[in-house]
Backbone as CSV, one residue per row, in Angstrom:
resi,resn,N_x,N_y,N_z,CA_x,CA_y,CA_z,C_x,C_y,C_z
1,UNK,-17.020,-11.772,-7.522,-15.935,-12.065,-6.577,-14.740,-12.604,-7.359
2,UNK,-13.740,-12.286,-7.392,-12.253,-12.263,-8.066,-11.451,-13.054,-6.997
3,UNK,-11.086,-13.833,-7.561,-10.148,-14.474,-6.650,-8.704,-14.582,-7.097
4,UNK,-7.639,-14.331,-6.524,-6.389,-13.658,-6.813,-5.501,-15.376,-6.428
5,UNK,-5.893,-16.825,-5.779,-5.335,-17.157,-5.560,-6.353,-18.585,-5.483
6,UNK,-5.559,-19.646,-5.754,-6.498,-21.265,-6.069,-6.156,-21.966,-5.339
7,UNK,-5.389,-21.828,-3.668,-4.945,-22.731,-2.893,-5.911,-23.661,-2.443
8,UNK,-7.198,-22.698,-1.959,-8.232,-23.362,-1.074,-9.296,-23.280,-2.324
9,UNK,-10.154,-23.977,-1.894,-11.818,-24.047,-2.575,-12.505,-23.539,-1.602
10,UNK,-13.484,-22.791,-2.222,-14.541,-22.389,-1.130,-15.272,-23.262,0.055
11,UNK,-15.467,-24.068,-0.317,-15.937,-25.007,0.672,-14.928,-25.280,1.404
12,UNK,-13.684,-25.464,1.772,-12.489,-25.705,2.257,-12.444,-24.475,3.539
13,UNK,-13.055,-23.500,2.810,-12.850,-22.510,4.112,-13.528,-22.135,5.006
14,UNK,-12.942,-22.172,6.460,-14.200,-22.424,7.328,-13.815,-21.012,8.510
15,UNK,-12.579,-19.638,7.625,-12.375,-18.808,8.617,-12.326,-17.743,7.692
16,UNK,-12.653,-16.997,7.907,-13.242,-15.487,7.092,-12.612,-13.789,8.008
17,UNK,-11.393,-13.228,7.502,-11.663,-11.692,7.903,-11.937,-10.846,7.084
18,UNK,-12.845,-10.208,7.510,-13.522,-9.209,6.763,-12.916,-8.069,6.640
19,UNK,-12.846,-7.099,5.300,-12.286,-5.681,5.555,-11.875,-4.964,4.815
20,UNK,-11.500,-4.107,4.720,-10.701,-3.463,3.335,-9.371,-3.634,3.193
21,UNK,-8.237,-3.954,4.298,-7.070,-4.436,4.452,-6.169,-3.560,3.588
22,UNK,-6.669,-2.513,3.175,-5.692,-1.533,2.593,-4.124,-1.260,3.413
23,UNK,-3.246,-1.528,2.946,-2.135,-1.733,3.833,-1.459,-2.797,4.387
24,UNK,-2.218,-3.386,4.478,-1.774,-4.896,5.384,-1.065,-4.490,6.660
25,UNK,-1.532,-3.909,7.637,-0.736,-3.115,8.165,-0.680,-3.736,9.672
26,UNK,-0.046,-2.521,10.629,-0.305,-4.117,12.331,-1.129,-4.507,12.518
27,UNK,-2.316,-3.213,12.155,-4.226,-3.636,13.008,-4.542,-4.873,12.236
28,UNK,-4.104,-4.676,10.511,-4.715,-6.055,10.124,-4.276,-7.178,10.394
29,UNK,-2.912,-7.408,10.566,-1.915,-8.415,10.836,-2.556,-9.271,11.722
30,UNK,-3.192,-8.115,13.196,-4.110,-8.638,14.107,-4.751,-9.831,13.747
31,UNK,-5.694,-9.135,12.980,-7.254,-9.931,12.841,-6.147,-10.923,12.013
32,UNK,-5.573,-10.942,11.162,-5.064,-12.327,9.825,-4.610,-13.415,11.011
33,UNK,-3.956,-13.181,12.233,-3.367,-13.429,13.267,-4.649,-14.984,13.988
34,UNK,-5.717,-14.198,14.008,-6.886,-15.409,13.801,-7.442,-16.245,13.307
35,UNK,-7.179,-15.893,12.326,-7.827,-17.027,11.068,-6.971,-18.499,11.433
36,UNK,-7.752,-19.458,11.002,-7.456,-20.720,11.296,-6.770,-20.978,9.869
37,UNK,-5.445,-22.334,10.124,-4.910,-22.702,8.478,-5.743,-22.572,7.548
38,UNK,-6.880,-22.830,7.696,-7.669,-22.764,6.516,-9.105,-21.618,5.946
39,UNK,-8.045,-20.697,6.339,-8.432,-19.061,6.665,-8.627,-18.392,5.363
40,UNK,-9.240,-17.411,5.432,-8.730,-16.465,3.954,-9.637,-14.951,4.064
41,UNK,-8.928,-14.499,3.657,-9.202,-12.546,3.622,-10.585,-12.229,3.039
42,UNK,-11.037,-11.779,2.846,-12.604,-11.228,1.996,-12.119,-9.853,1.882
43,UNK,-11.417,-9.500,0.833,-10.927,-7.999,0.690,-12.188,-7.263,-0.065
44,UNK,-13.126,-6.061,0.871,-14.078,-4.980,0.262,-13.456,-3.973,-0.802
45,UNK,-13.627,-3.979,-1.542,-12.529,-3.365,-3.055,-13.519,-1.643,-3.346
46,UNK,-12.990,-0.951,-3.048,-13.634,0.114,-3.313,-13.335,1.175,-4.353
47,UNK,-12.183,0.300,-5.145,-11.413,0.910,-6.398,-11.557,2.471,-6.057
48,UNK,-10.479,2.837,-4.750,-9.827,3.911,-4.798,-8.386,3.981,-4.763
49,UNK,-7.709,5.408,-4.901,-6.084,4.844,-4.756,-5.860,4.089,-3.113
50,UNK,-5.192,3.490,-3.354,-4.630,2.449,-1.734,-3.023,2.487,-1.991
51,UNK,-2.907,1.779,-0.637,-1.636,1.754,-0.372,-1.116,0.543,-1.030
52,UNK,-2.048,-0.229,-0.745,-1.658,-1.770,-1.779,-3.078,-1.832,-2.939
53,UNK,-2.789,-1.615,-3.840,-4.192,-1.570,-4.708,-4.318,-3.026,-4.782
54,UNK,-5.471,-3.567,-5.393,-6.128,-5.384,-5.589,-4.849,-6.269,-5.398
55,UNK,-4.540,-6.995,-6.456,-3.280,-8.102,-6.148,-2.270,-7.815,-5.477
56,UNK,-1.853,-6.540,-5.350,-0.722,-6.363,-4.769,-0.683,-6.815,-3.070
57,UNK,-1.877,-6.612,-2.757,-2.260,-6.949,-0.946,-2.109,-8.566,-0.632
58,UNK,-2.064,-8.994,-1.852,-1.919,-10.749,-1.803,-0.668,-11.139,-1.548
59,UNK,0.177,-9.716,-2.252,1.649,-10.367,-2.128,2.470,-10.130,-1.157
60,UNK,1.383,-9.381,0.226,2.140,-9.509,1.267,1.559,-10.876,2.499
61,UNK,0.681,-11.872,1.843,0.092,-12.486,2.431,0.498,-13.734,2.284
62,UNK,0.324,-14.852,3.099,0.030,-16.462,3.514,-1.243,-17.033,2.905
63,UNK,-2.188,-16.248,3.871,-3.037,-16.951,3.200,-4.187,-16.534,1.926
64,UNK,-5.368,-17.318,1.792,-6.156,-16.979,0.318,-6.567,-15.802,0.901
65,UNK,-6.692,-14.936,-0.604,-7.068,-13.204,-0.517,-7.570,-13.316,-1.661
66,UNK,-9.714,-13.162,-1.115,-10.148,-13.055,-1.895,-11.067,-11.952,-2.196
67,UNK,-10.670,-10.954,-3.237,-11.580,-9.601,-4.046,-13.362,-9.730,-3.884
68,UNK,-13.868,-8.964,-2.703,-15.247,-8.658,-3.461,-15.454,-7.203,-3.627
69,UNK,-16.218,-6.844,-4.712,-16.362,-5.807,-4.869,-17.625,-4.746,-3.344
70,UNK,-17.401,-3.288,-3.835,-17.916,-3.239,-2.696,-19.684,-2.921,-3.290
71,UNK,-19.731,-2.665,-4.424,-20.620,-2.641,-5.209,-21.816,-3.230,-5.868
72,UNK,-20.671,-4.991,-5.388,-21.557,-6.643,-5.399,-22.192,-6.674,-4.418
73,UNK,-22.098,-5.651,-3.256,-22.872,-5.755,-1.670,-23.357,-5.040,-0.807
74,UNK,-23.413,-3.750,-1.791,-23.670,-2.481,-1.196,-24.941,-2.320,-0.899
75,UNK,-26.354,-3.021,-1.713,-27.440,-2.453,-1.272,-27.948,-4.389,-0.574
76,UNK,-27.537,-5.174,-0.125,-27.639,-6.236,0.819,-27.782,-5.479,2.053
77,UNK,-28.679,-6.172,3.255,-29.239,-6.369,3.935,-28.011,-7.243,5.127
78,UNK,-27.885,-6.646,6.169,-27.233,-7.216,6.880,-27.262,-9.001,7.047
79,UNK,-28.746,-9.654,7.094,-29.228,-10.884,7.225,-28.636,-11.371,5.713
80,UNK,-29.125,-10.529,4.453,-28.395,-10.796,3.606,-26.912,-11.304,3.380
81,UNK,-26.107,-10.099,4.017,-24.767,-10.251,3.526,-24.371,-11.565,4.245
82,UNK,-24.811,-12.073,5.225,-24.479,-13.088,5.945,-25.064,-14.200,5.232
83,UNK,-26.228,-14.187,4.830,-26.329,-15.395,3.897,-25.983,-15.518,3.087
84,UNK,-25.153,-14.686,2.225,-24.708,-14.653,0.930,-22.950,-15.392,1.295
85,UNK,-22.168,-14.688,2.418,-21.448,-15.600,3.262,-21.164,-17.341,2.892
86,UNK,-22.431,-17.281,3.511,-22.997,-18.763,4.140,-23.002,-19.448,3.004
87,UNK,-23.387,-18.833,1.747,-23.614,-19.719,0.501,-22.248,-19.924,0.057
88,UNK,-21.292,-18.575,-0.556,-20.193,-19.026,-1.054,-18.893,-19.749,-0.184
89,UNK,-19.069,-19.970,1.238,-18.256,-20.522,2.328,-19.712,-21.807,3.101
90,UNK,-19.913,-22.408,2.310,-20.597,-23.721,3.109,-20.336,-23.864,4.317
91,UNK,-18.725,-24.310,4.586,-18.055,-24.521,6.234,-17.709,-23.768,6.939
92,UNK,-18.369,-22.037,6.353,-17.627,-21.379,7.608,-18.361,-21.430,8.907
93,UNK,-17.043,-21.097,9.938,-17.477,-21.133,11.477,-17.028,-20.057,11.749
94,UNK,-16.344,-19.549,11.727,-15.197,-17.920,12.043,-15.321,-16.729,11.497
95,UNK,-15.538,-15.881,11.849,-15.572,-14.529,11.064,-15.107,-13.750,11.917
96,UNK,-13.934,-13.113,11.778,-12.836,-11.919,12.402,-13.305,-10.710,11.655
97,UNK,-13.413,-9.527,12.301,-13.290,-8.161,12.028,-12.860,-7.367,12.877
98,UNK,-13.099,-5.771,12.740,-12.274,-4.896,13.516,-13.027,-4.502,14.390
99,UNK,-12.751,-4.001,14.891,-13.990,-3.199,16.232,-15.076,-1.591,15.496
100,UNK,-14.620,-1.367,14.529,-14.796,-0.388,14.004,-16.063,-0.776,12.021
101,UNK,-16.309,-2.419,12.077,-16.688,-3.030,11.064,-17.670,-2.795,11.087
102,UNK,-18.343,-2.116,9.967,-20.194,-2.187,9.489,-20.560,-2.540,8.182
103,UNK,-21.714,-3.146,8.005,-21.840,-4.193,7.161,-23.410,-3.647,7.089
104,UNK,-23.930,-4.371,5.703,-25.304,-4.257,5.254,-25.533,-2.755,4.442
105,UNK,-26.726,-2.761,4.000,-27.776,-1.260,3.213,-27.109,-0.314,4.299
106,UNK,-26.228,0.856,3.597,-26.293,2.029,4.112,-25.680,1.880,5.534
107,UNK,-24.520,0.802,5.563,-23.671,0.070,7.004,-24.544,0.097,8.084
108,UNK,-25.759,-0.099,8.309,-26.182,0.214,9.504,-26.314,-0.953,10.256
109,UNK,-25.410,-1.797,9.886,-25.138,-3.002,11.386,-23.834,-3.026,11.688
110,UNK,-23.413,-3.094,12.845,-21.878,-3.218,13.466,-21.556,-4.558,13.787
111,UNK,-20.511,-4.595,14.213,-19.398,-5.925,14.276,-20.748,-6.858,15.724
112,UNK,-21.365,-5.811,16.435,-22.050,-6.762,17.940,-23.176,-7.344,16.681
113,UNK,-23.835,-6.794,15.989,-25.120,-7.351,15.005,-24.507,-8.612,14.723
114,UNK,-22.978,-8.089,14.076,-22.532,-9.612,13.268,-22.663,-10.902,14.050
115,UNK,-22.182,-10.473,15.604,-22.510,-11.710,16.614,-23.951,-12.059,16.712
116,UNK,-24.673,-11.154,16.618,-25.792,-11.759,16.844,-26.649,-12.356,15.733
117,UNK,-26.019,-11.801,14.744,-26.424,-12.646,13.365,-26.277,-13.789,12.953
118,UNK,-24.879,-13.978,13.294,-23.983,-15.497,12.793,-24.268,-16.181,13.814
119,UNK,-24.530,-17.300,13.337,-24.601,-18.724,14.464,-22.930,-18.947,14.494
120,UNK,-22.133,-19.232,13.948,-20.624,-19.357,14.499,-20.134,-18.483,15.045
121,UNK,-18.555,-18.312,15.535,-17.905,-17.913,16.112,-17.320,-16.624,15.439
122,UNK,-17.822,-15.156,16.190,-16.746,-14.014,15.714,-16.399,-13.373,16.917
123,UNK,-14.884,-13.180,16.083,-13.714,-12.661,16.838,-13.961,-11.096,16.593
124,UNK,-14.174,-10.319,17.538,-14.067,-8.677,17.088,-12.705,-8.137,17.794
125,UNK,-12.043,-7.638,16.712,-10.310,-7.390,17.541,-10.463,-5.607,17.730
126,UNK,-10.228,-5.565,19.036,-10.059,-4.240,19.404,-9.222,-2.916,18.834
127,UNK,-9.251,-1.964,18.682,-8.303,-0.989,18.468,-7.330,-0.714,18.760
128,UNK,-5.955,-1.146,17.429,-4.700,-1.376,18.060,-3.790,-0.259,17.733
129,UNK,-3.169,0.007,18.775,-2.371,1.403,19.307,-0.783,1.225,18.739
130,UNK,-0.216,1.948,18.295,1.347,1.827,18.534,1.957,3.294,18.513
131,UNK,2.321,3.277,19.841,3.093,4.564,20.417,1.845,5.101,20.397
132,UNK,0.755,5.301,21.094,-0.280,5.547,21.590,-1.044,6.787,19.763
133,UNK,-0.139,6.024,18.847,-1.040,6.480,17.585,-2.199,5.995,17.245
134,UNK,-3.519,5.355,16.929,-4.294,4.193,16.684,-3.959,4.062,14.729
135,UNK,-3.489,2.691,14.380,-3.128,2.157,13.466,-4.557,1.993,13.003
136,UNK,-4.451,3.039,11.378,-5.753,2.891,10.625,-4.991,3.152,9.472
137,UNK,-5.746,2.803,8.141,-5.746,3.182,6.822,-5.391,4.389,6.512
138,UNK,-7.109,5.121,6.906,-6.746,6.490,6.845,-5.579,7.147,7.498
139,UNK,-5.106,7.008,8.993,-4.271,7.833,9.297,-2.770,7.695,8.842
140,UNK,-2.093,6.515,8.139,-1.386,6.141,6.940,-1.141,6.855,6.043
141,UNK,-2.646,7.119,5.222,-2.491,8.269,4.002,-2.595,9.251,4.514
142,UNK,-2.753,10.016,5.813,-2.359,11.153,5.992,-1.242,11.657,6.385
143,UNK,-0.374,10.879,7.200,0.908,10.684,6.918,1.907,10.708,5.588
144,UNK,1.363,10.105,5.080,2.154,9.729,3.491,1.909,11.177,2.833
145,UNK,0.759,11.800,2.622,0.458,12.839,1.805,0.915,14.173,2.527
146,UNK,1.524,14.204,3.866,1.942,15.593,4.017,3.706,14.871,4.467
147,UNK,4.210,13.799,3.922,5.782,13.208,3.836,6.288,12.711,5.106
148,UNK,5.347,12.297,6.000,6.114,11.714,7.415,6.000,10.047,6.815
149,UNK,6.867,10.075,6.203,7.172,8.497,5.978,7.714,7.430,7.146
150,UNK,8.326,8.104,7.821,8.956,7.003,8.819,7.555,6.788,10.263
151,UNK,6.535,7.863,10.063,5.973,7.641,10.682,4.716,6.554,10.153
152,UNK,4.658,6.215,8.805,3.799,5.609,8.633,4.359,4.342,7.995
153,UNK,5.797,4.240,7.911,6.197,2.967,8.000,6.458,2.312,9.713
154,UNK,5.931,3.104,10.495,5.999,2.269,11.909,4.592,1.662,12.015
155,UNK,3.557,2.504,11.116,1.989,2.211,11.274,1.932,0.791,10.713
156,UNK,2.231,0.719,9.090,2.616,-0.393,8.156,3.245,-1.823,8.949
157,UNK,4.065,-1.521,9.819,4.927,-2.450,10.089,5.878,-2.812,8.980
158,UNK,6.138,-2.069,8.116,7.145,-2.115,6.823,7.433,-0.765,6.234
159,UNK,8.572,-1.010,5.224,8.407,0.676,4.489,7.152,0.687,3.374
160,UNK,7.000,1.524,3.052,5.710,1.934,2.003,6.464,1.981,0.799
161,UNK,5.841,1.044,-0.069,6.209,0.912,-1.543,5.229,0.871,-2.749
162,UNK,5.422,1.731,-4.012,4.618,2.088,-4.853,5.584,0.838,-6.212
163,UNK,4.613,0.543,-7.110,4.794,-0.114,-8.058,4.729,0.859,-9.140
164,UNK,5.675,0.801,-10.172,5.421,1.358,-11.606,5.899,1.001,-12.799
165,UNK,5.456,1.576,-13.788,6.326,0.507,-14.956,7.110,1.880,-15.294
166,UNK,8.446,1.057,-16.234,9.351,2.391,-16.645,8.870,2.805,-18.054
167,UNK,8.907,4.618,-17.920,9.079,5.235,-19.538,9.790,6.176,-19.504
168,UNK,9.360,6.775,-20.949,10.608,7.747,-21.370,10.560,8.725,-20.689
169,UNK,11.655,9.676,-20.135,11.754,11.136,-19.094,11.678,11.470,-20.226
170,UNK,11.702,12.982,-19.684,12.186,14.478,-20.676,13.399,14.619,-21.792
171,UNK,14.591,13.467,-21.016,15.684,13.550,-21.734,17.050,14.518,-21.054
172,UNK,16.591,14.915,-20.364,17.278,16.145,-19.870,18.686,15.293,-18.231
173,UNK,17.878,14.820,-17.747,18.597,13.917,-16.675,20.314,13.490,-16.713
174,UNK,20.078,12.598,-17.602,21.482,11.613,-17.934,22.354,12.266,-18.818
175,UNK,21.682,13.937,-19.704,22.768,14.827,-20.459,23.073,15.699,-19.472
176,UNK,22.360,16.058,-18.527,22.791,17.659,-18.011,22.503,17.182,-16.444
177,UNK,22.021,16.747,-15.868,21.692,16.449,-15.083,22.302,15.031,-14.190
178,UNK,21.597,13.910,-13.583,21.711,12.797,-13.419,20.918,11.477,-13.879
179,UNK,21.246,10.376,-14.191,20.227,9.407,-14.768,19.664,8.756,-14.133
180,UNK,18.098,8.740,-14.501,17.235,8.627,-13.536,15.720,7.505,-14.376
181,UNK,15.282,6.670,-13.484,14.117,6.153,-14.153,12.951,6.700,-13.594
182,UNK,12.251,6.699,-14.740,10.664,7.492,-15.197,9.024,6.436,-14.652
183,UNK,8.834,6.564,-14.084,8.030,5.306,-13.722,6.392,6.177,-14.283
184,UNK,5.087,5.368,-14.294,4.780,5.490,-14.681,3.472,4.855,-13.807
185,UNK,3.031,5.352,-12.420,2.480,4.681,-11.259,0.533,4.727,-11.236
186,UNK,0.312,3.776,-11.341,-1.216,3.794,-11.092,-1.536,3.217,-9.857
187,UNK,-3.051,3.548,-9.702,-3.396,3.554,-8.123,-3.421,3.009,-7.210
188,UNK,-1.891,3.510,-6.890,-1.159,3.309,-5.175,-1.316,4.961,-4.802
189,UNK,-1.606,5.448,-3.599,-1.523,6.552,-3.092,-0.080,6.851,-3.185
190,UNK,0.374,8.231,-3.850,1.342,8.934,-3.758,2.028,9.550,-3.103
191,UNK,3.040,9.624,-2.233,3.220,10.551,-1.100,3.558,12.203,-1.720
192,UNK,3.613,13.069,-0.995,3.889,13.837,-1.009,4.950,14.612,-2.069
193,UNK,4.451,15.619,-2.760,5.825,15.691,-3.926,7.276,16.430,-2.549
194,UNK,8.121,15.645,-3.418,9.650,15.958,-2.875,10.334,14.690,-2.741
195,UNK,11.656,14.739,-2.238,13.116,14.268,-2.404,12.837,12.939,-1.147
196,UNK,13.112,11.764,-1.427,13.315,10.706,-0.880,13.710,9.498,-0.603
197,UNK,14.515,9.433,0.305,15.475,8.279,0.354,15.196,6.995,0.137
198,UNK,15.507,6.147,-0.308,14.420,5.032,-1.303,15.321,3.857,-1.393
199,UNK,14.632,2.744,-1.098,15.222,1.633,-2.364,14.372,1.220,-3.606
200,UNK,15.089,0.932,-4.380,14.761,0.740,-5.187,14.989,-0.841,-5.845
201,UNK,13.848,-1.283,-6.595,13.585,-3.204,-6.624,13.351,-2.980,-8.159
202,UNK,14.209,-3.610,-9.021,14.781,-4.195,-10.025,14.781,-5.514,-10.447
203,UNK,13.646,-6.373,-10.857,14.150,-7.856,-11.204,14.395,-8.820,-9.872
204,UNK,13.472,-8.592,-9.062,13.980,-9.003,-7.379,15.243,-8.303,-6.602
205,UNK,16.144,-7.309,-7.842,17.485,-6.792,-6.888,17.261,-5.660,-6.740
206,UNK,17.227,-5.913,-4.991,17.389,-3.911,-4.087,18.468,-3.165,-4.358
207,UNK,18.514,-1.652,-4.633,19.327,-0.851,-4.600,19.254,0.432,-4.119
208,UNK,20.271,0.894,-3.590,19.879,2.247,-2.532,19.931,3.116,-3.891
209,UNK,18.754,4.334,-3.404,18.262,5.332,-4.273,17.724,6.265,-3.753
210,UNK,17.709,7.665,-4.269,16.906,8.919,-3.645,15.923,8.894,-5.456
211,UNK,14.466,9.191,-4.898,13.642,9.400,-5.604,13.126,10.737,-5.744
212,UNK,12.642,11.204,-6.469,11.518,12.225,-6.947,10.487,12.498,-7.176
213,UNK,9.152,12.958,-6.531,7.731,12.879,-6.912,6.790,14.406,-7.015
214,UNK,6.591,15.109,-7.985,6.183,15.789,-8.332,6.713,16.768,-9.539
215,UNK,5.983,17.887,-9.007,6.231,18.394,-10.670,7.318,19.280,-10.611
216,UNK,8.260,18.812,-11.865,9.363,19.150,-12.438,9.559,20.520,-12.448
217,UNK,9.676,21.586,-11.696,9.234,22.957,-11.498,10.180,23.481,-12.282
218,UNK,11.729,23.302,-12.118,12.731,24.187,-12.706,12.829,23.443,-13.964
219,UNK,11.920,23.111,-14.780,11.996,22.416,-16.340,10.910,22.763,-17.062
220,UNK,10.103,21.261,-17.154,9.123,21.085,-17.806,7.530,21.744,-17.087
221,UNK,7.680,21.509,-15.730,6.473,21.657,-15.073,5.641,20.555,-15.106
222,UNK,5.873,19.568,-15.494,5.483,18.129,-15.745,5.250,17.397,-14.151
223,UNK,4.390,16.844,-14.281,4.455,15.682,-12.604,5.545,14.584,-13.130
224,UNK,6.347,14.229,-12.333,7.354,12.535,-12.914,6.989,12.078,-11.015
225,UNK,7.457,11.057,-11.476,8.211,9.925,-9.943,9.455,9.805,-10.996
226,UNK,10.468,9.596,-10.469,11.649,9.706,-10.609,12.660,8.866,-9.968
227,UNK,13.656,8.211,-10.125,14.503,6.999,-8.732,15.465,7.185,-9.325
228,UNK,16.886,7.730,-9.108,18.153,7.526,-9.469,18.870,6.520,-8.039
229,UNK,19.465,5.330,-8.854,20.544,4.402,-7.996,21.630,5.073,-7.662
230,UNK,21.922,5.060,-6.516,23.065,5.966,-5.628,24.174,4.917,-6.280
231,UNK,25.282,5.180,-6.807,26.641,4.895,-7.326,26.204,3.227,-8.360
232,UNK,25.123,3.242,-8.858,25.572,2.182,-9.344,24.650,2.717,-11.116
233,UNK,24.859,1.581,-11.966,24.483,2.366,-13.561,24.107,0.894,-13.986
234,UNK,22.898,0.747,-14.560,22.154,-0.472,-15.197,22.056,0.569,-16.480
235,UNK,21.896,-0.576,-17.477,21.897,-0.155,-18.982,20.735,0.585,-19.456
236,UNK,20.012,-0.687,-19.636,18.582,-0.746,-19.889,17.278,-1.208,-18.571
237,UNK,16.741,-0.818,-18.223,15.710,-1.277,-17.310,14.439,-0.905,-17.906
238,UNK,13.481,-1.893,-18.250,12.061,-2.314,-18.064,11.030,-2.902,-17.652
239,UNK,9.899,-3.071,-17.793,9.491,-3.535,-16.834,8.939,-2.883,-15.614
240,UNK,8.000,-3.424,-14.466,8.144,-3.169,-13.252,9.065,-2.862,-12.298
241,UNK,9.241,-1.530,-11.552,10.206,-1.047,-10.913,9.186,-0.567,-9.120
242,UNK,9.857,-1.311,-8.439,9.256,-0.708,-7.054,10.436,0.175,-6.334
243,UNK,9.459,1.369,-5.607,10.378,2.223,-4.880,9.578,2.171,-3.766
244,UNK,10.604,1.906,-2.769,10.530,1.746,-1.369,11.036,2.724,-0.442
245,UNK,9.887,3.712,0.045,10.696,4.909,0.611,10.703,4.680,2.102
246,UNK,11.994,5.170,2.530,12.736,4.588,4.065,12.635,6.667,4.615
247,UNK,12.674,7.623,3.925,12.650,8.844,4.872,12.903,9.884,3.726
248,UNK,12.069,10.865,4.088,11.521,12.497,3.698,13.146,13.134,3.491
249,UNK,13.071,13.752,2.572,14.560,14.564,2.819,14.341,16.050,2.213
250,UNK,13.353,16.452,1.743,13.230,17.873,1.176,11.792,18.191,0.653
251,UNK,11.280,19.009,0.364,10.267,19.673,-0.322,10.678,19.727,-1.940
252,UNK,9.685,19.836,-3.106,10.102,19.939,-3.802,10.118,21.974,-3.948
253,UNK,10.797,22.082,-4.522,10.808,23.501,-5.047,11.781,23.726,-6.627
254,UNK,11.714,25.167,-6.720,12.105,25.386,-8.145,13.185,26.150,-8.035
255,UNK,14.060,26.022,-9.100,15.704,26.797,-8.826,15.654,27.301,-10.156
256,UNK,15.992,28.460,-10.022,16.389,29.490,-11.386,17.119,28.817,-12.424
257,UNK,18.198,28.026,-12.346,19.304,27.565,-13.753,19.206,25.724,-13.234
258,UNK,19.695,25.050,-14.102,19.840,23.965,-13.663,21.407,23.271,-13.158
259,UNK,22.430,24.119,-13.318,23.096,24.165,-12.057,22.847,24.243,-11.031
260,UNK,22.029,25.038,-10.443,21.797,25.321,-9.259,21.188,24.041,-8.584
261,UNK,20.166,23.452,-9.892,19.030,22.450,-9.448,20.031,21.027,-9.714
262,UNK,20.955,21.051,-9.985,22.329,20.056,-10.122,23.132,19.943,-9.014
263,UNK,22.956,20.991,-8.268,24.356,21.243,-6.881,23.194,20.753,-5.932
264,UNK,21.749,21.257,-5.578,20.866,20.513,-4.465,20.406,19.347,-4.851
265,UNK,20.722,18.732,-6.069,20.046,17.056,-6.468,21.540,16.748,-5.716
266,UNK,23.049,16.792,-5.977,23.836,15.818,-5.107,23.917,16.024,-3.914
267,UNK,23.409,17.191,-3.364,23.718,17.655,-1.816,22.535,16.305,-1.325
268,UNK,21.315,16.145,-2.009,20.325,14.914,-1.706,20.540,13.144,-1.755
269,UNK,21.568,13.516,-2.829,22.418,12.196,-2.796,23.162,11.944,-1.626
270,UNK,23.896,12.841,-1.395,24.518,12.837,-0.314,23.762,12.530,1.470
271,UNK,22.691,12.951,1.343,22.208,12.836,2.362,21.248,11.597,2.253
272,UNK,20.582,10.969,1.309,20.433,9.795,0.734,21.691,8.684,1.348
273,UNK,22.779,9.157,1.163,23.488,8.293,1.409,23.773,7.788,3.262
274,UNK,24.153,8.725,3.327,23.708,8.916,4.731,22.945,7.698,5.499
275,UNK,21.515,8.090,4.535,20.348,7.361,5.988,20.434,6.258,5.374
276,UNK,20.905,5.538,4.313,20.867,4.495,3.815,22.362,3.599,4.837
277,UNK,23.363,4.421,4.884,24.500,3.922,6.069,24.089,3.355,7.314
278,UNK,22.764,4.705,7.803,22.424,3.909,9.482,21.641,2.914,9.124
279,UNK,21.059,2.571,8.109,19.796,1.384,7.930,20.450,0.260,8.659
């Protein structure tokens, strides 16, 4: 068990939600919504790509968010996993989950077992709707991976943002092209390759940007993520760079000369600019 944060001591905590919390999104907001001050997350880590991979889910949070693997608990025993609970949380009384939560060998106990397991108090929070979509993980990344971004930043309750560090492009950009940073993204789920209206986070400072994600068709044939700042020019940038995409603006495709692929990168700026005006 990894713990991402030293506010509370285990014994200190006496309110527990259970889950994978990939997203941090409304449904979870829910259940976090329960926890008592002296609350904290039990994040199930299944080291796949996510929307918020390990620490990053902390940094949309209040309270303690703490890593178990899903691997430390996979062949436990429902009676088990609850005593195992019980040991590293002495004072708990509370345990929040979703309506949809299974637990133990091969999940075969549900969120009603958990009541009848635990001598304290659990909260099971129902299935929460917005615009009669049901707010899940999965239906998030399916959104994201065929480019309805604005629909799965209504799921999120925020825009969807990927972390990366910067490296070297092709070279080709800032001579013939436009200048652009090269990021270099590990596992956050990717959206969809093509053109998108973005901000972009620099050193704590936002800047409006249209990004790029996939492969470089009219060049190299290379996969990049890509972020050029709409009218503004930083020297040097390193480091961690987040892009925050606000809306879909094209498919990627391939253009015969790179003029051609020069006249539809500003026609994207342009329309970049745009949705960044109504924000």
């Amino acid at each position: 068990m990894k713990r991402f944060s030293t506010i509370l001591k285990n014994d200190q905590i006496d309110s527990l939600a259970i889950g994978g919390f990939d997203g941090l999104h409304l449904a979870h907001q829910k259940l976090i919504s329960h926890l008592t001050d002296t609350g904290a997350l039990i994040v199930i880590d299944k080291k796949t790509a996510s929307l918020t991979p390990k620490g990053h889910r902390c940094s949309y949070l209040k309270q303690e968010c703490i890593f178990l693997s899903f691997d430390e608990i996979r062949d436990l025993s429902a009676e088990s996993f609850i005593a195992f609970l019980k040991n590293k949380f002495i004072n708990l009384k509370k345990i929040v989950v979703g309506y949809d939560f299974r637990f133990g060998k091969c999940a075969h106990a549900n969120a009603q077992d958990l009541k009848r397991l635990f001598e304290g108090n659990v909260v099971i929070v129902e299935e929460v709707f917005f615009e009669g979509v049901s707010v899940h993980s999965r239906i998030i990344r399916d959104f994201l991976r065929v480019g309805k971004i604005k629909e799965a930043n209504r799921l999120l309750g925020r825009n969807y943002e990927i972390i990366g560090s910067v490296i070297k492009g092709q070279g080709i950009g800032a001579k013939k092209l436009f200048p652009t940073l090269n990021l270099k993204v590990e596992d956050f789920l990717i959206p969809k390759e093509g053109v998108y209206a973005t901000i972009t986070k620099i050193a704590n400072k936002s800047y409006p940007s249209a990004s790029f994600i996939g492969k470089r068709l009219s060049t190299d044939g290379n996969f990049s993520i890509e972020t050029h700042l709409l009218d503004e020019e930083l020297e040097v940038v390193n480091g961690e760079v987040s892009i925050i995409f606000i809306e879909h603006i094209r498919d990627n495709r391939k253009f015969d000369n790179l003029e051609l692929l020069k006249k539809q990168i500003s026609e994207d700026f342009e329309r970049a600019r745009i949705i960044h005006a109504l924000l």
